[in-house]
N, C-alpha and C positions, 0 to 999 in steps of 0.2 A: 588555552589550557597548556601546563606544561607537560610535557612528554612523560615524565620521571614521577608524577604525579597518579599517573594511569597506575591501578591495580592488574590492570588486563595484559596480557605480554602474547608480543606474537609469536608465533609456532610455526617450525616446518614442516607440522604434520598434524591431519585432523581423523578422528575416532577412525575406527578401521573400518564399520560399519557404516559408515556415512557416504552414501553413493551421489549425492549429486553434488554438481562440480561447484553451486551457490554456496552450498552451506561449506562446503570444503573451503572456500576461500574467507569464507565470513566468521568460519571458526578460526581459522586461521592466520587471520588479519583481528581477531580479537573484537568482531563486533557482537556473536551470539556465544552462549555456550549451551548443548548438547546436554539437555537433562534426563531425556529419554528419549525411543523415537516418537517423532511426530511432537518435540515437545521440548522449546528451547526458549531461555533466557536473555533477554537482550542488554549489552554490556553497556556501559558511558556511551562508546562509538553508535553503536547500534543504533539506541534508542535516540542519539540525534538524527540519525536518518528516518524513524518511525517519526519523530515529530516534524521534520523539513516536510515528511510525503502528507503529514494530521492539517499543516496549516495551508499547503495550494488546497487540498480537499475542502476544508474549512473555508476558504477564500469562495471556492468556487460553490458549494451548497449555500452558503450567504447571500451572493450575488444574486440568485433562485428563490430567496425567500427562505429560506431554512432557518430554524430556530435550535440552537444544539442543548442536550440535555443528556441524561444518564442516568439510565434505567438500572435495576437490579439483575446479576447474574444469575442467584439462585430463581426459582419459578415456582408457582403453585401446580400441582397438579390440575384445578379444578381448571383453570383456564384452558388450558389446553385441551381438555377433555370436552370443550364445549365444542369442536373444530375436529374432533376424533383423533386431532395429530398428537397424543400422549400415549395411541398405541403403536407398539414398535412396527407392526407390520406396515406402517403407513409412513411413520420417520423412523428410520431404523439407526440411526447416529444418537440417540438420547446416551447423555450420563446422567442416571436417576440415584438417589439418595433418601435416607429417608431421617427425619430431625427425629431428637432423644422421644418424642412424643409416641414415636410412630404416625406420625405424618409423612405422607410422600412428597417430593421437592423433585426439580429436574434443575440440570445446569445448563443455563442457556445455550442453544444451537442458533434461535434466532429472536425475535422479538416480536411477532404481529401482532400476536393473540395479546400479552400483556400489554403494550402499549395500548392497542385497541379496547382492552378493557379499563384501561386508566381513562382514556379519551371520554369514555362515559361520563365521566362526571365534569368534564370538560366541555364538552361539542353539545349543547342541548339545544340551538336552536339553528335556523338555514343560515341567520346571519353571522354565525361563529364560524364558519366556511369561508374561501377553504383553510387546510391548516399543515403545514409544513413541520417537520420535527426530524431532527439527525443523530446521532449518535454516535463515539467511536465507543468500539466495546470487545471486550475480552470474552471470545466466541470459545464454547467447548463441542467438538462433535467426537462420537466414539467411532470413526475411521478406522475401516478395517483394512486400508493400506497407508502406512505412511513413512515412506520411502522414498520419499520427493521431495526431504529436507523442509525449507520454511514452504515451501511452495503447495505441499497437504498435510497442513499440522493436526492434532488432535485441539489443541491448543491457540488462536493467533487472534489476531488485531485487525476487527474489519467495522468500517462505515457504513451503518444502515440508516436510511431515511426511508420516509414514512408521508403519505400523502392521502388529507383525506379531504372529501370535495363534494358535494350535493349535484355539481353540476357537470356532467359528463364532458360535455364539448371543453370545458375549459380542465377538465381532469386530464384526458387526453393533448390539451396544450403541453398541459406542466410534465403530464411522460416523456413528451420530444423536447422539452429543452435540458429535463435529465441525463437525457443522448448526447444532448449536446453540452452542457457542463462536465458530463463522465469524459469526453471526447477532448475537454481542452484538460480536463487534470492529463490526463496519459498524453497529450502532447509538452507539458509541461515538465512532467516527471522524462523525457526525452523517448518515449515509448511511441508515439502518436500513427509514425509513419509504417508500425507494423501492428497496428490494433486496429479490428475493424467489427462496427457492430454486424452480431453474430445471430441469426436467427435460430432456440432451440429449443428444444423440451422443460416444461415448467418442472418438472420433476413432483417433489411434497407441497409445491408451491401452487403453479395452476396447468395449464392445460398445454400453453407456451411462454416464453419469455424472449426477450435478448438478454444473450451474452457481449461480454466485449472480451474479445479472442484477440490476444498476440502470436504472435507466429514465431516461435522459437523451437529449435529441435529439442528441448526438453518437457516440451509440453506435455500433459496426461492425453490430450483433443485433440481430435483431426476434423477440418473444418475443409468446406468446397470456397474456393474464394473468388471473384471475380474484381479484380484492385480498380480497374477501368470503371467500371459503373458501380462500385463501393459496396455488393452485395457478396452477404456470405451467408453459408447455412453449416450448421450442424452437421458431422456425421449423422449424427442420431433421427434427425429429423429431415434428411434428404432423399424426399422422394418427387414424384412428377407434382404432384399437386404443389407441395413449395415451390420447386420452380416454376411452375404455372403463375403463380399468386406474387413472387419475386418479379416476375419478366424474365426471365432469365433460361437458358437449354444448358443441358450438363455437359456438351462442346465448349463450351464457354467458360470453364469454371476449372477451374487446380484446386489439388486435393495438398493440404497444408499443416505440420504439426504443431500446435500449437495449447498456450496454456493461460486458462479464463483469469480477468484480474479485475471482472466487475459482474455481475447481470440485474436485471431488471423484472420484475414483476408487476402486470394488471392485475389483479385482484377480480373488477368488474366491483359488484354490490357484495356478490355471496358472502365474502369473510364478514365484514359487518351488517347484513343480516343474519348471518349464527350467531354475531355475538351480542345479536339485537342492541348494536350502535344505530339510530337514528335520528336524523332532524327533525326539531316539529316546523313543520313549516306554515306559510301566512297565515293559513285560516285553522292551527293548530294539529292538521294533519301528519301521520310519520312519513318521514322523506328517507327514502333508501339512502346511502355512501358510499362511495367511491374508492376503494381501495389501490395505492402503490405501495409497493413496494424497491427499494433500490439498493444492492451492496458494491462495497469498493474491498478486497481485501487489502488491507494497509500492509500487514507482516508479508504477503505471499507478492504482493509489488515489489517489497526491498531483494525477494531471491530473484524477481526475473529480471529485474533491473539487472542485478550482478549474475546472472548471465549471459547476458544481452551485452554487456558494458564490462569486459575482462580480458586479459590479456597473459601470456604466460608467466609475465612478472605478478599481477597481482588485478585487483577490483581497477576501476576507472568513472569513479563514479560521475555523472553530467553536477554541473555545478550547483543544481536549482535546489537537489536533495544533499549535498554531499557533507562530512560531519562537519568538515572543516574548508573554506575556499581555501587557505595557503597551508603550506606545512614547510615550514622552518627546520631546517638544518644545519645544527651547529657543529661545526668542528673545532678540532684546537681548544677547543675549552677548557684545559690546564693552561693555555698563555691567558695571560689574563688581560692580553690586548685582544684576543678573539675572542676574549668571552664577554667583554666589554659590548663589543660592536652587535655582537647579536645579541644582546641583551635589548640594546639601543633599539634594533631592526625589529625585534618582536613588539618592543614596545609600539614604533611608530605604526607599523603596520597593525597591530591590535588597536589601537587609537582609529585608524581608516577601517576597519572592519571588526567591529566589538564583539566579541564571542565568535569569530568565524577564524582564527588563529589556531594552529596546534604548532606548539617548539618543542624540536626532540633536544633537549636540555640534558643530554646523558654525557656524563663526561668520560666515561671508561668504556664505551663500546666503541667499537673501530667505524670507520667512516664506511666501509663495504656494507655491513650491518645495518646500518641505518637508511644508508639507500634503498636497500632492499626492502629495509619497513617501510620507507615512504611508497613505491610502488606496490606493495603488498596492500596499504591500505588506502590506495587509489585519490586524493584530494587531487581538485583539478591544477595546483599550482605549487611547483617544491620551489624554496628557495632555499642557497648556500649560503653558509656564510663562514669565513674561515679565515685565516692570514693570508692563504693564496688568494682571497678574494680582497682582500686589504679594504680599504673605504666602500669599494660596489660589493654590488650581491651577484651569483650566479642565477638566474632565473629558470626554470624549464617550467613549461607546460605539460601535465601527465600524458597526452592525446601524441608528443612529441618528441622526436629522438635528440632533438638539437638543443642545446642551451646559449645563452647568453649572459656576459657582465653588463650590469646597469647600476645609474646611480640607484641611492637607496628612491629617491623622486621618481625616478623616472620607474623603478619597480613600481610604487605605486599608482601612478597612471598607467600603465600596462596591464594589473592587475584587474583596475577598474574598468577599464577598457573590455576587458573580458569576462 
């Protein structure tokens, strides 16, 4: 992508109203834009980091069996009314609507009930079991604080899967290896080493769940954590009995702020016995189901990322999500021998990494300027390239104060190297 191509421009200032220090940079680096609160737009930049975080997730619910599909936003009333969660007093986040008919509609907050009623005509006997289904989807909750930038949108981008199964012992398999798929995406996304599954209240869901808690001081949570034997609980739900049931004494345990980027829900039979989802099974009998439920928020990972991963210059994104691995910097670009050679350089290096290239190709902004874009929008690898670099390139690492000249070759084995 060439730089001069982008509609988006960076800014050295973001809404006045915008308190956290994510969105601040992410507006400002031109990846989101600020439509309301609790309720942004994601740019060119952006939205490559929402798909970099859609395909580890993708990778890893595949590896598990997951089947991806896409459900509708809007909802019927009647579904949800089956499960009682269509009154507010039970979900109190609905955006309800009503079509020219005077029908009632809700906009999705989550997906059980419909999927589970789709499933019906689907799952009719034991051996249609078990049955895996994912989705990434455009969530609406009406959030009565949203103040936390992408981190609690009214509005965002979250993975839910969905598991249904006749057979408990193997139902309960496939929840721990959800733990453990949620567990390699967040080490992948470069999060792993401060996310720990989180024991806590089910909330509209069920009775309890895990979360998976990162530990960052801008978190909403405060969580008890124990890193040495991998056990964490809730504020909400820490009492003697959990510790009892953990192994674990409140001697043991630091109190930690942090902010949710997954949880997980057992269901048990109940949800699809309300929805009277059942198997027939051998001798044509109804066989109860097995309910999971599992989310990832896509959008609220790219804020803790960029909080987690930021520097006074600017974002610092880990390589695995980031929009672009290089960002090209040209200088000199009125000589037409320096614009020659970085022409060259963007070419070979887009040739070794196809779509993973950004060239700031602007020929009238000063060299100060530009650096400062590259660091404001954090790609893990700047390269120079100008007269004073004559045939080599400058190379820097974002993560690094130091640079280096290298042939344009050797930049690319370095690159790939890393």
């Amino acid at each position: 992508m060439r730089f001069s191509t982008l509609f988006s421009k960076t800014t050295k200032s973001a809404p006045a109203d915008e308190v956290a220090q994510s969105a601040q940079l992410l507006i400002r680096a031109g990846y989101i834009n600020k439509e309301m609160a609790g309720v942004y737009a994601y740019l060119p930049l952006g939205l490559r980091v929402i798909e970099n975080i859609k395909q580890i997730v993708r990778e890893e619910m595949n590896v598990i069996g997951g089947h991806e599909m896409l459900m509708s936003a809007l909802q019927p009333k009647e579904v949800w009314e089956i499960t009682k969660r269509w009154d507010d007093d039970v979900v109190d986040v609905w955006f309800k609507s009503k079509l020219k008919s005077g029908t009632e509609v809700g906009f999705g907050w989550s997906h059980e009930e419909p999927i589970t009623q789709m499933m019906k005509r689907f799952l009719t006997s034991y051996k249609d079991y078990p049955a895996y289904v994912y989705q990434f989807q455009t969530k609406l909750r009406n959030e009565l604080r949203a103040k936390s930038g992408i981190l609690r949108g009214r509005e965002f981008m979250m993975k839910d899967l969905y598991s249904y199964d006749v057979d408990e012992s193997r139902h309960l398999a496939f929840y721990e290896r959800v733990k453990e798929a949620y567990m390699n995406v967040f080490r992948r996304v470069g999060i792993g080493d401060k996310t720990f599954i989180t024991f806590a209240a089910g909330g509209a869901f069920t009775k309890y769940s895990h979360e998976f808690q990162t530990i960052t001081d801008v978190g909403e949570d405060w969580i008890y954590v124990n890193a040495e034997k991998g056990v964490a609980i809730n504020e909400e739900v820490y009492t003697e009995a959990a510790l009892t049931e953990l192994g674990v004494s409140k001697d043991e345990m630091r109190k930690v702020r942090t902010a949710e980027v997954g949880n997980i829900f057992n269901f048990g039979t109940a949800k699809c016995d309300d929805m009277q989802l059942y198997a027939r099974g051998p001798s044509g009998e109804n066989v109860s189901v097995y309910l999971g439920s599992y989310g990832i928020g896509i959008s609220r990972l790219v804020g803790v990322v960029a909080e987690m991963f930021s520097d006074e210059k600017g974002l610092v994104w880990p390589k695995s999500i980031a929009p672009f691995q290089v960002h090209i910097v040209g200088l000199d670009l009125h000589d037409a021998q320096a614009r020659e050679q970085a022409e060259a350089v963007y070419k070979k290096l887009s040739h070794h990494l196809p779509n993973k290239v950004l060239y700031d190709d602007r020929a009238d902004v000063r060299a100060g300027a530009k650096f400062a874009d590259a660091d404001l929008i954090g790609c893990p690898v700047r390269v120079v390239v100008s007269k004073k670099t004559g045939e080599q390139v400058e190379l820097k690492h974002r993560t690094q104060s130091e640079s280096a000249h290298h042939s344009l070759e050797e930049c690319v084995r370095i690159i790939g190297e890393h």
